[in-house]
mmCIF file of the N, C-alpha and C atoms, coordinates in Angstrom:
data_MODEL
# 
_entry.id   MODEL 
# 
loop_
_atom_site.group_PDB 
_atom_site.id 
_atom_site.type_symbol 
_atom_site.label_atom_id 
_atom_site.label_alt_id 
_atom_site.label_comp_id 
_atom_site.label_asym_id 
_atom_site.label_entity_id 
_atom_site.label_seq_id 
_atom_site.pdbx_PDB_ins_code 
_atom_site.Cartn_x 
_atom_site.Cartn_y 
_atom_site.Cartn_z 
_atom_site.occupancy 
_atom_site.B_iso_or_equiv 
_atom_site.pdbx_formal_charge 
_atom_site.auth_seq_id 
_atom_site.auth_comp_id 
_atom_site.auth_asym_id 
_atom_site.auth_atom_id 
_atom_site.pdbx_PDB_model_num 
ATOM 1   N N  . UNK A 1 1  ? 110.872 234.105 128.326 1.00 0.00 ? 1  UNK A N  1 
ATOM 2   C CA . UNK A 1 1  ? 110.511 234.582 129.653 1.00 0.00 ? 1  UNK A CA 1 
ATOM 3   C C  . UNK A 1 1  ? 110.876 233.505 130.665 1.00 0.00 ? 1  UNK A C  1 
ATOM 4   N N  . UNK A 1 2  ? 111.429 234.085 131.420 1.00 0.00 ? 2  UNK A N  1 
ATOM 5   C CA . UNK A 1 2  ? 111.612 233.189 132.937 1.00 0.00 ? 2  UNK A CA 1 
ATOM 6   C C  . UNK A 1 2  ? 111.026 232.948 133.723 1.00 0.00 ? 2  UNK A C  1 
ATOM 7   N N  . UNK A 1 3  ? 110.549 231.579 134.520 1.00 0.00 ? 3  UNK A N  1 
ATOM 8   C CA . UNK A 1 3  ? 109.728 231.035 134.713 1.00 0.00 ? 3  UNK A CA 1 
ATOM 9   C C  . UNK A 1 3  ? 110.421 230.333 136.291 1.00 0.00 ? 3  UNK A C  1 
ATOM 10  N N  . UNK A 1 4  ? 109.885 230.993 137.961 1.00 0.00 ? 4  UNK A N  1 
ATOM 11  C CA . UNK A 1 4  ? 110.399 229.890 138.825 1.00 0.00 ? 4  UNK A CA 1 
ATOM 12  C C  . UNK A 1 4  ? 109.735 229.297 139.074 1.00 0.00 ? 4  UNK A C  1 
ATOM 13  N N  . UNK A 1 5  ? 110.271 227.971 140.075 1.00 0.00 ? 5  UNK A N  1 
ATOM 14  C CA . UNK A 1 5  ? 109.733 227.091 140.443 1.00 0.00 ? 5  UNK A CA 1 
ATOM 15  C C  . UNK A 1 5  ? 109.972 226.942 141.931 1.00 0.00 ? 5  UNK A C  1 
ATOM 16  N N  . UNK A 1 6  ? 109.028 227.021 142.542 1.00 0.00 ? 6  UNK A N  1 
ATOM 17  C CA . UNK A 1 6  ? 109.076 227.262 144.300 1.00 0.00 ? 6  UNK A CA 1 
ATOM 18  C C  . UNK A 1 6  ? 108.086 225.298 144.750 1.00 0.00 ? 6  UNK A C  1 
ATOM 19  N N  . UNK A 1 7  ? 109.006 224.552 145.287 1.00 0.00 ? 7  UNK A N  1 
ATOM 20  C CA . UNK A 1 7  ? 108.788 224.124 146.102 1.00 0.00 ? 7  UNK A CA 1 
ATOM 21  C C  . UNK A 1 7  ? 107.805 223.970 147.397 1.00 0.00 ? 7  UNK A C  1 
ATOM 22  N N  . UNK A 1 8  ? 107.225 223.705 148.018 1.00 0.00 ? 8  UNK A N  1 
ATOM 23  C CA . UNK A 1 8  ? 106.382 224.282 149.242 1.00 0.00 ? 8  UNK A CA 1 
ATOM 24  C C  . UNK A 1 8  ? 105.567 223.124 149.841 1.00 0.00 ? 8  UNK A C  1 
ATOM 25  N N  . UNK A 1 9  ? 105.675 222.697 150.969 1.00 0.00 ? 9  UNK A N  1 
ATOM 26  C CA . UNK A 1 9  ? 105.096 221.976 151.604 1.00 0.00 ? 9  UNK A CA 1 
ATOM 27  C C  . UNK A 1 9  ? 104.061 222.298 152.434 1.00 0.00 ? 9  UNK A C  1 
ATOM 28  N N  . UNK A 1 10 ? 102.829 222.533 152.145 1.00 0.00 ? 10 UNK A N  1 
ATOM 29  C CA . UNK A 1 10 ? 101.585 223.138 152.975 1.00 0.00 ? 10 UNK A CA 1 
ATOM 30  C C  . UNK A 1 10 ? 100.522 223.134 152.444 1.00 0.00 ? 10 UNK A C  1 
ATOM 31  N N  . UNK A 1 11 ? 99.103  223.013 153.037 1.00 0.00 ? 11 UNK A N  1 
ATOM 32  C CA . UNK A 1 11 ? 98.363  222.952 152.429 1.00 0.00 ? 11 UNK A CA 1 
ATOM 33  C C  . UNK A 1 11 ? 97.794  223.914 150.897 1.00 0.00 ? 11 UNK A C  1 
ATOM 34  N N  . UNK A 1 12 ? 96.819  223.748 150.055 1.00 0.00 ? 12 UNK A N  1 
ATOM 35  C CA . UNK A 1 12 ? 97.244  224.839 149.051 1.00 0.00 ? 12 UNK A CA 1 
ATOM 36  C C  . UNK A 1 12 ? 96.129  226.102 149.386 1.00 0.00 ? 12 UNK A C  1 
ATOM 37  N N  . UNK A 1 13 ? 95.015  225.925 150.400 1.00 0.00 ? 13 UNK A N  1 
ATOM 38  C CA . UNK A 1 13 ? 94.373  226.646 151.419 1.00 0.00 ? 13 UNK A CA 1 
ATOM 39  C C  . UNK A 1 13 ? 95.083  227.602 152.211 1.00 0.00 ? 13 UNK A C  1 
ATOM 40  N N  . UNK A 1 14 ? 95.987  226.908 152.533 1.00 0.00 ? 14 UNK A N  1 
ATOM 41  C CA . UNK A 1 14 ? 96.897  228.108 153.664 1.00 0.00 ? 14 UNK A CA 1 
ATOM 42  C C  . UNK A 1 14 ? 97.946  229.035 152.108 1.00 0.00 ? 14 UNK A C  1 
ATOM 43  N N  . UNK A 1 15 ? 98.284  228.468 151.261 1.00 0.00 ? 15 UNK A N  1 
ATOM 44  C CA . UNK A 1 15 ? 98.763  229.018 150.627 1.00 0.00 ? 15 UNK A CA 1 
ATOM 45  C C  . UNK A 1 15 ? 98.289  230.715 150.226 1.00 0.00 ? 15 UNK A C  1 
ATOM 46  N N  . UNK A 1 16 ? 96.778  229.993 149.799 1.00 0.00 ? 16 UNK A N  1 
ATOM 47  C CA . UNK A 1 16 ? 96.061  230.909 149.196 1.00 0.00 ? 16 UNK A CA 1 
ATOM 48  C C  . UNK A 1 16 ? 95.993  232.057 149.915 1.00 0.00 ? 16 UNK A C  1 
ATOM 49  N N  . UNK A 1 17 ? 95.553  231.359 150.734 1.00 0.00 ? 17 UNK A N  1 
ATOM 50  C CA . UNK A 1 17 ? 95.502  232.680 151.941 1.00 0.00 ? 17 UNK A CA 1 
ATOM 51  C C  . UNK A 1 17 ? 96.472  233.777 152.077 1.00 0.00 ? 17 UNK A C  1 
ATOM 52  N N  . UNK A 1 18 ? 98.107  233.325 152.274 1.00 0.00 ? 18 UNK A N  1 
ATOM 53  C CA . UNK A 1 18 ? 99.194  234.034 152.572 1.00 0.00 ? 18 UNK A CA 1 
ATOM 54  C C  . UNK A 1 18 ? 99.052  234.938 151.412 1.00 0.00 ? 18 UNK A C  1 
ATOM 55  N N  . UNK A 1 19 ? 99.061  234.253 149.981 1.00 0.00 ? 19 UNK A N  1 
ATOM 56  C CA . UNK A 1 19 ? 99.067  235.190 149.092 1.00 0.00 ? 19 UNK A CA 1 
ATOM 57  C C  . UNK A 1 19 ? 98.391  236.600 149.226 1.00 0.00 ? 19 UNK A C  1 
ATOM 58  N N  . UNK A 1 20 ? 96.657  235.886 149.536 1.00 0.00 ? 20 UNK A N  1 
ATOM 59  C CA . UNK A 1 20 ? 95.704  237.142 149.822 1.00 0.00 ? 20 UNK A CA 1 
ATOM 60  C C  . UNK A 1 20 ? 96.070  238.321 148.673 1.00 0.00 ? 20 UNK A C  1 
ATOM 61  N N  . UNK A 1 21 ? 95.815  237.905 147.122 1.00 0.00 ? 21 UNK A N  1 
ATOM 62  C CA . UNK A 1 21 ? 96.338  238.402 145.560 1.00 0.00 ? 21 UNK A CA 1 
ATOM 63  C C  . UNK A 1 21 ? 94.686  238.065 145.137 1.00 0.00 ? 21 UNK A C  1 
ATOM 64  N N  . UNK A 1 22 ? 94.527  238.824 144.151 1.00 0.00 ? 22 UNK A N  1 
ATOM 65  C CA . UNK A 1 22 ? 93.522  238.768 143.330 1.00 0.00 ? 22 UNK A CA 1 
ATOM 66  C C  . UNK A 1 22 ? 94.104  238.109 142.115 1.00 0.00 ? 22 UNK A C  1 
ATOM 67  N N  . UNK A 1 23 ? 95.147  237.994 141.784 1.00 0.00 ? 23 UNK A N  1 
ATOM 68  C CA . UNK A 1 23 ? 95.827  237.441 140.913 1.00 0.00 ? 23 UNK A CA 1 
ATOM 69  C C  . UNK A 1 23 ? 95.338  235.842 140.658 1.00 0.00 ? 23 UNK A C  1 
ATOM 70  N N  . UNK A 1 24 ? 95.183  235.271 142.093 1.00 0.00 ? 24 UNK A N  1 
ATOM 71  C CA . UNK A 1 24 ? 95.332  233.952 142.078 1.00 0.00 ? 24 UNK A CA 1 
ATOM 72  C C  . UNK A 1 24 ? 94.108  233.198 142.210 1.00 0.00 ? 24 UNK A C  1 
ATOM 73  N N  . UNK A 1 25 ? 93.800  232.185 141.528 1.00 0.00 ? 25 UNK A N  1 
ATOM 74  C CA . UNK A 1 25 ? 92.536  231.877 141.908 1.00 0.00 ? 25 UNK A CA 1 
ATOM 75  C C  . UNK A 1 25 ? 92.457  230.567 142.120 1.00 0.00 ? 25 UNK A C  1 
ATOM 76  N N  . UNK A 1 26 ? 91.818  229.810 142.887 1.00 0.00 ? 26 UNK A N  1 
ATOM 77  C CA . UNK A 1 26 ? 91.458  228.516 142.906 1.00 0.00 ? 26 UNK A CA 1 
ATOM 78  C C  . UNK A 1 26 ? 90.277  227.553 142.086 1.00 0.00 ? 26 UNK A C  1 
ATOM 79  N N  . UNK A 1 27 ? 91.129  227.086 140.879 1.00 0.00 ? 27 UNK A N  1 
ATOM 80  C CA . UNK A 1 27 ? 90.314  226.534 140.202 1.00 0.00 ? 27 UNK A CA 1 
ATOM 81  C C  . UNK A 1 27 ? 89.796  225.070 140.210 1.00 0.00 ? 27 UNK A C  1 
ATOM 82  N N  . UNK A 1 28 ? 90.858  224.434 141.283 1.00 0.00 ? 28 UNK A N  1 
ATOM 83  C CA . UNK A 1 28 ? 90.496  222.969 141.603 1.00 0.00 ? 28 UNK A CA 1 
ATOM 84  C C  . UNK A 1 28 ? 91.393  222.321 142.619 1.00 0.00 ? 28 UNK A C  1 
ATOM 85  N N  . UNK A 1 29 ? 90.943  221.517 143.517 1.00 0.00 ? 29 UNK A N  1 
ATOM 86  C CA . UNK A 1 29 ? 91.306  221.284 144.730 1.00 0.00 ? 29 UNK A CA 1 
ATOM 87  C C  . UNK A 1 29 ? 92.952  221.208 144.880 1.00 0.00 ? 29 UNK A C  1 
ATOM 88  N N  . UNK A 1 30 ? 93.358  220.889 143.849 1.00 0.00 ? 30 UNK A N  1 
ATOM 89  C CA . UNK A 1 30 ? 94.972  220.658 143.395 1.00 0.00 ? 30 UNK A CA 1 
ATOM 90  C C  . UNK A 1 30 ? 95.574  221.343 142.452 1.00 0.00 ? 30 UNK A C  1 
ATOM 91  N N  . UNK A 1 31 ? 94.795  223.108 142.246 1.00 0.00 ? 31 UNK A N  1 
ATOM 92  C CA . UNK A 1 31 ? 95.703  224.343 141.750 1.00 0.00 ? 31 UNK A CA 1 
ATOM 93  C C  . UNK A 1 31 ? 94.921  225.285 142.126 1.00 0.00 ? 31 UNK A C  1 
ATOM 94  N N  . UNK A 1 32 ? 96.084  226.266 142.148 1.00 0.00 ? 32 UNK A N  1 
ATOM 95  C CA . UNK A 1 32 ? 95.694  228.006 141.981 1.00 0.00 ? 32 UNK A CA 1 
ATOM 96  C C  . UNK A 1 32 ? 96.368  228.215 141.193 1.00 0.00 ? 32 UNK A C  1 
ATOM 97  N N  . UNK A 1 33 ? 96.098  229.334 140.249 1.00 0.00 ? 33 UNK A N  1 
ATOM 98  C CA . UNK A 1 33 ? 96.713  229.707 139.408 1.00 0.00 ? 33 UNK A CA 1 
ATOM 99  C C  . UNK A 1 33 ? 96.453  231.055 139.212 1.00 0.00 ? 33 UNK A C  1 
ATOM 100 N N  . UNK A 1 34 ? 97.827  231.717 138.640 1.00 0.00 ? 34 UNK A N  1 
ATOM 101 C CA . UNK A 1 34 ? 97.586  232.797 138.126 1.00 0.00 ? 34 UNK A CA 1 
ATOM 102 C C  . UNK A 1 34 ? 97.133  233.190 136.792 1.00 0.00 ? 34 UNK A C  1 
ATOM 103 N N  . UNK A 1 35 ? 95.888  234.121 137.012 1.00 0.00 ? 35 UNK A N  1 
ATOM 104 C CA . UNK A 1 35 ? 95.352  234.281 135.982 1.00 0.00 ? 35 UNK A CA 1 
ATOM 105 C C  . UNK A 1 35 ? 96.229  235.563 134.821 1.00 0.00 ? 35 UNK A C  1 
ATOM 106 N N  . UNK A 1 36 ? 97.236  235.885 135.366 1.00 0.00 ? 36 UNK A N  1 
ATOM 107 C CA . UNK A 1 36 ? 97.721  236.390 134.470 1.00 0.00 ? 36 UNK A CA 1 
ATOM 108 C C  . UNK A 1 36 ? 98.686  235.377 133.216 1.00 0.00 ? 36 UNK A C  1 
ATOM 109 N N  . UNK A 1 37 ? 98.737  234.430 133.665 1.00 0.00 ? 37 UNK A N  1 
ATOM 110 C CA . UNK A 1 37 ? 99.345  233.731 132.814 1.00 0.00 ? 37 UNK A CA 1 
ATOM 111 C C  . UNK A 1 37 ? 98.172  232.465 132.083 1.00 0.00 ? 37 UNK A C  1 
ATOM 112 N N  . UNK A 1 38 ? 96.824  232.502 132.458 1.00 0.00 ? 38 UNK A N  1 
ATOM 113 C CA . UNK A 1 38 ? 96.327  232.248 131.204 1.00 0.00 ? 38 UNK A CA 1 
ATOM 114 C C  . UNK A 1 38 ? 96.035  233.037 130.094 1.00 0.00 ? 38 UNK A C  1 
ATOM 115 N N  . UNK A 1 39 ? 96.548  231.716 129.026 1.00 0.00 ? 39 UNK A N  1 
ATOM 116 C CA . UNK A 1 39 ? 96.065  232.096 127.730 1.00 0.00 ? 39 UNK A CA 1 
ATOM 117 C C  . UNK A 1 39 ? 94.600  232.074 127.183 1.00 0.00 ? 39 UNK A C  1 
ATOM 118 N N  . UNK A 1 40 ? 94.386  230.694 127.853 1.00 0.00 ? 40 UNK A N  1 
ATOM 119 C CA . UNK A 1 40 ? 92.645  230.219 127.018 1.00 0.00 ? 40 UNK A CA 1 
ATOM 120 C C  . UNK A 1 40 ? 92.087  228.948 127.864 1.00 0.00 ? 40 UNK A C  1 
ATOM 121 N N  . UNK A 1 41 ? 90.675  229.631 127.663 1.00 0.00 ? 41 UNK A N  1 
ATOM 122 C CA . UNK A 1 41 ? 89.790  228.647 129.059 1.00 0.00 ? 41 UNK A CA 1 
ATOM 123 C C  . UNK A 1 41 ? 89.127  228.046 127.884 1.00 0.00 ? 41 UNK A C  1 
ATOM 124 N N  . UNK A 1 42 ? 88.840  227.047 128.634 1.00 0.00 ? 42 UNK A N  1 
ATOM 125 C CA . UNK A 1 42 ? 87.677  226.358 128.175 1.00 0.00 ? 42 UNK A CA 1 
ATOM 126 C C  . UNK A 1 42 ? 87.601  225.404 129.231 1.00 0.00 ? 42 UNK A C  1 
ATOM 127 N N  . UNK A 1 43 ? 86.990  224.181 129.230 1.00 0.00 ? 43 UNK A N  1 
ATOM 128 C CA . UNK A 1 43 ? 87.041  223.350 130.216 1.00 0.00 ? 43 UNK A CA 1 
ATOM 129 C C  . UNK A 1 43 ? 88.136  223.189 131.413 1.00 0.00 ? 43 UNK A C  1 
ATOM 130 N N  . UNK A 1 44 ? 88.898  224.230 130.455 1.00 0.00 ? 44 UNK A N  1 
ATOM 131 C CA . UNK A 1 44 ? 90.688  224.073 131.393 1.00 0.00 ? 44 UNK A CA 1 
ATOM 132 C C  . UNK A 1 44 ? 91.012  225.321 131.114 1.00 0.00 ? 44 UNK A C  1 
ATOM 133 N N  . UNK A 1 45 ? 92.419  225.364 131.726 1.00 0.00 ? 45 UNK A N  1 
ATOM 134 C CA . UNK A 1 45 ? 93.069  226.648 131.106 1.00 0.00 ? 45 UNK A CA 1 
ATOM 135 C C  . UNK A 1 45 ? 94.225  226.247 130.968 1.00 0.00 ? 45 UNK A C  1 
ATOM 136 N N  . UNK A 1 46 ? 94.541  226.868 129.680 1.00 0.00 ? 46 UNK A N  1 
ATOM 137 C CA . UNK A 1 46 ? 95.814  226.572 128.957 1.00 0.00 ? 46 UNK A CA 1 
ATOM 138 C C  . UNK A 1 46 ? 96.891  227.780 129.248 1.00 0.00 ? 46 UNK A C  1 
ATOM 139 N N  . UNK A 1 47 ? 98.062  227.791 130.150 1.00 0.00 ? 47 UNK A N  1 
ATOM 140 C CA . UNK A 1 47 ? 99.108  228.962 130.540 1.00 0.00 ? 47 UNK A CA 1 
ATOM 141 C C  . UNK A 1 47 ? 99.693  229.425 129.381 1.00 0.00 ? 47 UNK A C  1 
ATOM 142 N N  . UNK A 1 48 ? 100.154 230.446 129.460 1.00 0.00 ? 48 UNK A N  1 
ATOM 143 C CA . UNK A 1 48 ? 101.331 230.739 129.062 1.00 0.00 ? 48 UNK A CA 1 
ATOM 144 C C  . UNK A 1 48 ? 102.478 229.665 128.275 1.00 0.00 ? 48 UNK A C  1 
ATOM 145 N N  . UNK A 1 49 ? 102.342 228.779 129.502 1.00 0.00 ? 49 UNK A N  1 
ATOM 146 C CA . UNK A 1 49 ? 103.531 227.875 129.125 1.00 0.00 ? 49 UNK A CA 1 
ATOM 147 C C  . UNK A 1 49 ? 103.536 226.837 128.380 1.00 0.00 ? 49 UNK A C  1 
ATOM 148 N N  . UNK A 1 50 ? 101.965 226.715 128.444 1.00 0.00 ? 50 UNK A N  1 
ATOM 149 C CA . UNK A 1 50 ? 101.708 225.701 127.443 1.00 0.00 ? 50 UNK A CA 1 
ATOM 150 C C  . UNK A 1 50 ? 101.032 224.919 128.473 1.00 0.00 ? 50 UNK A C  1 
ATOM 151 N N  . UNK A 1 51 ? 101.233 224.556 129.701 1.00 0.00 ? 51 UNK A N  1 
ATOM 152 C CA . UNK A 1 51 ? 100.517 223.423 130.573 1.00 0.00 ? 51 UNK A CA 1 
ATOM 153 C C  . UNK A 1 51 ? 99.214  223.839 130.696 1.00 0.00 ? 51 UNK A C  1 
ATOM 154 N N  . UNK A 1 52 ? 98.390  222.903 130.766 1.00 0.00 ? 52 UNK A N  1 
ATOM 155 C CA . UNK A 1 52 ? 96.956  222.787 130.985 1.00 0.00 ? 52 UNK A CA 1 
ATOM 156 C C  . UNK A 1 52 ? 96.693  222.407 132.744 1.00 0.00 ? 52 UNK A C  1 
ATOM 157 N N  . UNK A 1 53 ? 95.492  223.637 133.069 1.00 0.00 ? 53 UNK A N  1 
ATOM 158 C CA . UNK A 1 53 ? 95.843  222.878 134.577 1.00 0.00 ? 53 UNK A CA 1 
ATOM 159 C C  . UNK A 1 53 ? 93.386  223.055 134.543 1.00 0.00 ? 53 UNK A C  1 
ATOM 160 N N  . UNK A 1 54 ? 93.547  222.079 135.470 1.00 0.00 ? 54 UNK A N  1 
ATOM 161 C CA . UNK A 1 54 ? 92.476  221.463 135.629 1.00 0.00 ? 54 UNK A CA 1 
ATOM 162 C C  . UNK A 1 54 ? 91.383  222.406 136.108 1.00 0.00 ? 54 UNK A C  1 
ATOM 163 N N  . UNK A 1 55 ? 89.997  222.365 135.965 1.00 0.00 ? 55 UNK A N  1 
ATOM 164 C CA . UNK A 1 55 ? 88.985  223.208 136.267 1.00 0.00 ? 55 UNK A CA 1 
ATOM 165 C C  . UNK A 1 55 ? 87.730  222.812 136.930 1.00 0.00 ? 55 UNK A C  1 
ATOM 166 N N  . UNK A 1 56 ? 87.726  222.275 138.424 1.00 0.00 ? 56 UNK A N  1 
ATOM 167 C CA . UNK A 1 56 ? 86.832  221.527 138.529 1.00 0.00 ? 56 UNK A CA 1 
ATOM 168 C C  . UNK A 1 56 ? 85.396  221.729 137.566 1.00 0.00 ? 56 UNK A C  1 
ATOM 169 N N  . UNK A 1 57 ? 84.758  220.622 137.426 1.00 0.00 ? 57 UNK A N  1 
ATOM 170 C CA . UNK A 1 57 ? 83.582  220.523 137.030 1.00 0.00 ? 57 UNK A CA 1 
ATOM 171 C C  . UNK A 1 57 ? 82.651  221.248 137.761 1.00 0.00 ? 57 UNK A C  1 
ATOM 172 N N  . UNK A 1 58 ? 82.297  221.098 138.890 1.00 0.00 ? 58 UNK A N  1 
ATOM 173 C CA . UNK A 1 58 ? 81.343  221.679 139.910 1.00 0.00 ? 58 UNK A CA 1 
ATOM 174 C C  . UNK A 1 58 ? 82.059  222.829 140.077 1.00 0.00 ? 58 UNK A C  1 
ATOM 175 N N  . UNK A 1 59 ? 81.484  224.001 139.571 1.00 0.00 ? 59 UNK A N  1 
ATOM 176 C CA . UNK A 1 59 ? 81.859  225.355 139.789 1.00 0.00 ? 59 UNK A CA 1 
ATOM 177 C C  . UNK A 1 59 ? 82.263  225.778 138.107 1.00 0.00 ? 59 UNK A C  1 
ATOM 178 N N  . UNK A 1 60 ? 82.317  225.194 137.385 1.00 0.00 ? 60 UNK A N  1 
ATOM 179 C CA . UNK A 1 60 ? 83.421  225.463 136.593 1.00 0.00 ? 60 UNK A CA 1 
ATOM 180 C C  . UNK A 1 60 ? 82.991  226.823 135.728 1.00 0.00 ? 60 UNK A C  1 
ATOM 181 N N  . UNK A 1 61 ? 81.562  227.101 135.719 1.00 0.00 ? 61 UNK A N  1 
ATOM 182 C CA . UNK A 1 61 ? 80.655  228.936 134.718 1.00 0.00 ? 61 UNK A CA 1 
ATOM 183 C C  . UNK A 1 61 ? 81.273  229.496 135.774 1.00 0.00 ? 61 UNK A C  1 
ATOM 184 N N  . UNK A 1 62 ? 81.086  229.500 137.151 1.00 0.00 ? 62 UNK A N  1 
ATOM 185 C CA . UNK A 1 62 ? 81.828  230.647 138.210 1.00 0.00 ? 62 UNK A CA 1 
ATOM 186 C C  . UNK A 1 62 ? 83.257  230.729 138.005 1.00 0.00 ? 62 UNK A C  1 
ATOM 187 N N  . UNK A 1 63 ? 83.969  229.774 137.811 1.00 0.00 ? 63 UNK A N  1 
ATOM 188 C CA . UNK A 1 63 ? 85.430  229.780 137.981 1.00 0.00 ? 63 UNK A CA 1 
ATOM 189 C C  . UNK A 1 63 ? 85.408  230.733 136.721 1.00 0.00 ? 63 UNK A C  1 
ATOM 190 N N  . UNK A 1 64 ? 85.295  230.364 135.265 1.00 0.00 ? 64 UNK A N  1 
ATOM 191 C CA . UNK A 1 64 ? 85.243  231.044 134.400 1.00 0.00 ? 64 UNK A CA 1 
ATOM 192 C C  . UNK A 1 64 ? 84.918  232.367 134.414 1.00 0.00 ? 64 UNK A C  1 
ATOM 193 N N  . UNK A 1 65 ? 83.455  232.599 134.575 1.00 0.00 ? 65 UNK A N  1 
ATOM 194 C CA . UNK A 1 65 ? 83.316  234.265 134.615 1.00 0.00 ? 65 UNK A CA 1 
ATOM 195 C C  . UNK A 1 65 ? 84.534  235.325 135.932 1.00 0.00 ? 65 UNK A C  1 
ATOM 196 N N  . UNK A 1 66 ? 85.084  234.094 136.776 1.00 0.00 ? 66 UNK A N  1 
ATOM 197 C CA . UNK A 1 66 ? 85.874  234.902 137.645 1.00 0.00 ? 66 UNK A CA 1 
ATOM 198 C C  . UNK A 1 66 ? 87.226  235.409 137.204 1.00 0.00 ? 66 UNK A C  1 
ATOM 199 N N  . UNK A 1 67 ? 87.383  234.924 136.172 1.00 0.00 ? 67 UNK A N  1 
ATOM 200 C CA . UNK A 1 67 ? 88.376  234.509 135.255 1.00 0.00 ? 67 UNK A CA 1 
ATOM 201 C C  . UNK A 1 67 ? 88.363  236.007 134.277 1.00 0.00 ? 67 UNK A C  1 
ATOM 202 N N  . UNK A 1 68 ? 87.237  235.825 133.642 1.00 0.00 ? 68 UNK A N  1 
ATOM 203 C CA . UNK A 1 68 ? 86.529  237.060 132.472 1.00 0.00 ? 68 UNK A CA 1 
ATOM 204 C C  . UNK A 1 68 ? 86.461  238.432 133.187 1.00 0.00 ? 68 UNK A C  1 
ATOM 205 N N  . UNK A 1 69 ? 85.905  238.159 134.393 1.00 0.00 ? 69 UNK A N  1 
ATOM 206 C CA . UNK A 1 69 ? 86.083  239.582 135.242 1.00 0.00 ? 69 UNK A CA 1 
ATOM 207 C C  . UNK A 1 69 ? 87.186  240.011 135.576 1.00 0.00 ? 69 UNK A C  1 
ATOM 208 N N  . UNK A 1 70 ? 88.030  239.249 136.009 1.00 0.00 ? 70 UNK A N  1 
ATOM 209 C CA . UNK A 1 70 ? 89.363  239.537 136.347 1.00 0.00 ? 70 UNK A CA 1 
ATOM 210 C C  . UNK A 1 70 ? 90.224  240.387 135.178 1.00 0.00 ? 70 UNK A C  1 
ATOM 211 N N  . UNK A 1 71 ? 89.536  239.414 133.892 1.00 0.00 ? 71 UNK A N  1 
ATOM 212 C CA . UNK A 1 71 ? 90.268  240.178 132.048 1.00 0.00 ? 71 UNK A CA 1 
ATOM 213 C C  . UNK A 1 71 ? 89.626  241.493 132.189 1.00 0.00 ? 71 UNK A C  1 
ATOM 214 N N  . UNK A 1 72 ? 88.631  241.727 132.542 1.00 0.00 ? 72 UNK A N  1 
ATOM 215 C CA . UNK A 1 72 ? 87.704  242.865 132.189 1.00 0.00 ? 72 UNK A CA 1 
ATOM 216 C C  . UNK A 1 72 ? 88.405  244.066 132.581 1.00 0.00 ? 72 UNK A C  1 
ATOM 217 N N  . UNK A 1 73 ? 88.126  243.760 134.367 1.00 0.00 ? 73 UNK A N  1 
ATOM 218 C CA . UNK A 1 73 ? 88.929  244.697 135.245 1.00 0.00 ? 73 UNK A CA 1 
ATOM 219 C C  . UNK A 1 73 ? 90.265  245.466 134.902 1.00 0.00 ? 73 UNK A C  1 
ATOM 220 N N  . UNK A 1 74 ? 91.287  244.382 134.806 1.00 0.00 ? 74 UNK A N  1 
ATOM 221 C CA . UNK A 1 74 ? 92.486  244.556 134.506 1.00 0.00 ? 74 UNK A CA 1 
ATOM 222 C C  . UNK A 1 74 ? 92.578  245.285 132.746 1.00 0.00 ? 74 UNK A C  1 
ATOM 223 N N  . UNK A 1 75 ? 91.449  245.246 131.869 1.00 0.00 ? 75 UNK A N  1 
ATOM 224 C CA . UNK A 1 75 ? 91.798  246.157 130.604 1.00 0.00 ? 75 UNK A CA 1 
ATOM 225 C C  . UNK A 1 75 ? 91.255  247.558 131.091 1.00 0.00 ? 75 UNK A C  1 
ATOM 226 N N  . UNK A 1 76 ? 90.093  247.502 131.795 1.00 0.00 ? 76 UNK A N  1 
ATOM 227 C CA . UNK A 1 76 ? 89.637  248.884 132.227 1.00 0.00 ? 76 UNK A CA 1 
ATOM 228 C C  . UNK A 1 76 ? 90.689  249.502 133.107 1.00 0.00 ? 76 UNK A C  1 
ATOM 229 N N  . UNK A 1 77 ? 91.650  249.315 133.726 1.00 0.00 ? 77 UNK A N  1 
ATOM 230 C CA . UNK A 1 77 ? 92.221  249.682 134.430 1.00 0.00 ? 77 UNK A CA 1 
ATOM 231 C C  . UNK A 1 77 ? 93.576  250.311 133.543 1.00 0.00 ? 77 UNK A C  1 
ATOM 232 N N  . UNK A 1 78 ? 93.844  249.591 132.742 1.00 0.00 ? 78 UNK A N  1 
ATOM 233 C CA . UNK A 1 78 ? 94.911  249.663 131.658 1.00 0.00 ? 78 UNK A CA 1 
ATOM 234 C C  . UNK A 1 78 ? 93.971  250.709 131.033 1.00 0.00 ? 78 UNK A C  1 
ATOM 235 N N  . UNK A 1 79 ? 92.989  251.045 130.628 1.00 0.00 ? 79 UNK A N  1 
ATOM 236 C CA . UNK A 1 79 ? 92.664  251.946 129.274 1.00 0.00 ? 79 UNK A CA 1 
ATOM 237 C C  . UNK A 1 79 ? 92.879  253.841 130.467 1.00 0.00 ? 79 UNK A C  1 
ATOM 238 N N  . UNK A 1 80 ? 92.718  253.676 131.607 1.00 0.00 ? 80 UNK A N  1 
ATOM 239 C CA . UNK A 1 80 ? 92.640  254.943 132.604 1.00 0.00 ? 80 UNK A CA 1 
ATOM 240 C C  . UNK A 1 80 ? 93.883  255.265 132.447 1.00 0.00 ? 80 UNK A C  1 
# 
């Protein structure tokens, strides 16, 4: 699978915003990520690709269950 890589100079706040995706979530001051391309949480989340990207500590049961809901949603939606 192919994989880009976008460049971008801006805060990752304003980013988020433009997106305005449920896809994407902010898991620590220095990522968003798409949750379709995790594989497996735990303290972190491990992509698709293999990279591990960071989960702040403070927040980190919310980040998670936002994470689980997001899985939830998206199979209920798939089973309709």
């Amino acid at each position: 699978k192919g994989y880009n890589t976008y460049v971008v100079y801006k805060r990752l706040s304003d980013i988020e915003e433009e997106l305005d995706d449920c896809r994407f979530l902010r898991c620590h001051q220095s990522y968003l990520v798409n949750m379709d391309y995790i594989q497996q949480v735990d303290k972190q989340f491990q992509l698709t690709t293999g990279d591990l990207v960071h989960i702040r500590q403070r927040g980190l049961k919310a980040i998670r269950q936002t994470y689980l809901d997001y899985i939830a949603a998206k199979a209920d939606s798939q089973l309709e």
